[in-house]
N, C-alpha and C positions, 0 to 999 in steps of 0.2 A: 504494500500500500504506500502511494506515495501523498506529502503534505502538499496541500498548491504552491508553497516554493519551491519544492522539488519539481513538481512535474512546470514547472517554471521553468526551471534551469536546464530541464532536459529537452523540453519543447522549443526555448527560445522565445516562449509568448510569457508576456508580462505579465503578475496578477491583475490585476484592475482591467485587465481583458479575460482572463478567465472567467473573471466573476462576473464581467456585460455578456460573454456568451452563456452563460449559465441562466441569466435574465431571461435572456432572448431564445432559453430552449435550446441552442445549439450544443451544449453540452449539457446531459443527464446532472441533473443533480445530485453532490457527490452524499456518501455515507457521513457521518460524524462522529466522532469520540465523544465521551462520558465532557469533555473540555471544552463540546462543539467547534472542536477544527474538521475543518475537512479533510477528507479521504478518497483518494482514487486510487483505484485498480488499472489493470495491464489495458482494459477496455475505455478507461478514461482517456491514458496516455493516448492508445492508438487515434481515440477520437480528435483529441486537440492536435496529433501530429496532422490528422484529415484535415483538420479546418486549416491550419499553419500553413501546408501546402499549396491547402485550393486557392488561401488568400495572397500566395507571394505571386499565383499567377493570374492575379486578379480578381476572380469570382468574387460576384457580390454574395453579402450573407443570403440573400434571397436564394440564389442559386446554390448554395452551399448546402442552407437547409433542405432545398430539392433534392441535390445529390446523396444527401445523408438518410431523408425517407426513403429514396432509391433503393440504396445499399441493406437498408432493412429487410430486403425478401432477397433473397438468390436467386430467387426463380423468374423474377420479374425481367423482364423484357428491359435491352438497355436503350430502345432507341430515343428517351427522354434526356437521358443522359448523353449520348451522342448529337441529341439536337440543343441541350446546353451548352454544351463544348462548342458549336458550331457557330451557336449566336455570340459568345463571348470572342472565337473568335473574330466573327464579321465585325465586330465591334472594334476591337484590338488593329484590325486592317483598315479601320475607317479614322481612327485615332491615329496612328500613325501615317496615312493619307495627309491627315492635318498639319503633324507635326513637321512632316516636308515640304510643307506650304509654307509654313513659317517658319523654317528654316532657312528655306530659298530667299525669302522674303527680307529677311534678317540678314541674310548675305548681304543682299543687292543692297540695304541700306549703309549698312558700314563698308561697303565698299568705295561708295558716293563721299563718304566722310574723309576731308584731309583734314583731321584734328587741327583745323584754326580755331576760329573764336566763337561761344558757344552764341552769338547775334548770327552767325552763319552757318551753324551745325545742322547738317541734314539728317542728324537720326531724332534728333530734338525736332527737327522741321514735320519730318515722317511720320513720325510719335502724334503727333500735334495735327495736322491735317493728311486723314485717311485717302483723299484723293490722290497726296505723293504715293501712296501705295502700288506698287504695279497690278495688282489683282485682290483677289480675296483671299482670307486665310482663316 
């Protein structure tokens, strides 16, 4: 059995997010001592590494929780779970779409810039009226 600072330290997830996904149902609520601390088992652990991972690759808690009713039957059919992964992706590919928009964007401005005087600075110009802009972003 481990205490929430342990499976802290072994998850990498901080307490005062244990205890919001505990709020929120994401994780079971644990057992407690005569002392009421809390207790978790090898199935807590696995649980919070589930969440720890889904959340480094983004999933929102919404989809976490989905994945996690998911995983409650074996038997169940994964194509919920393969169409979550899908939309997180499309999502993930339309974010980053953006982020090279304004990347490029970003370029073109500091490129424009010869570090004179900020009455003539074109990223302060750019910044400041959206029409310098070459496109959308």
């Amino acid at each position: 059995m481990y205490s929430i600072g342990q499976l802290s330290r072994r998850t990498g997830v901080k307490v005062p997010t244990i205890r919001y996904y505990e709020q929120t149902g994401l994780m079971p609520e644990p057992e407690r001592t005569a002392g009421n601390q809390r207790r978790y088992g090898e199935e807590g652990l696995e649980r919070l590494a589930f969440i720890r991972h889904a959340r480094d690759l983004g999933l929102s808690i919404a989809a976490i929780r989905d994945l996690i009713e998911l995983s409650g039957d074996a038997g169940t059919p994964c194509n919920r779970a393969h169409e979550i992964a899908c939309e997180h992706l499309a999502d993930i590919r339309q974010r980053i779409e953006q982020l090279q928009r304004l990347e490029r964007e970003l370029s073109r401005i500091a490129a424009s810039c010869d570090s004179g005087t900020v009455g003539e600075c074109m990223v302060l110009s750019a910044i400041t009226r959206h029409e310098m802009c070459a496109g959308e972003h």
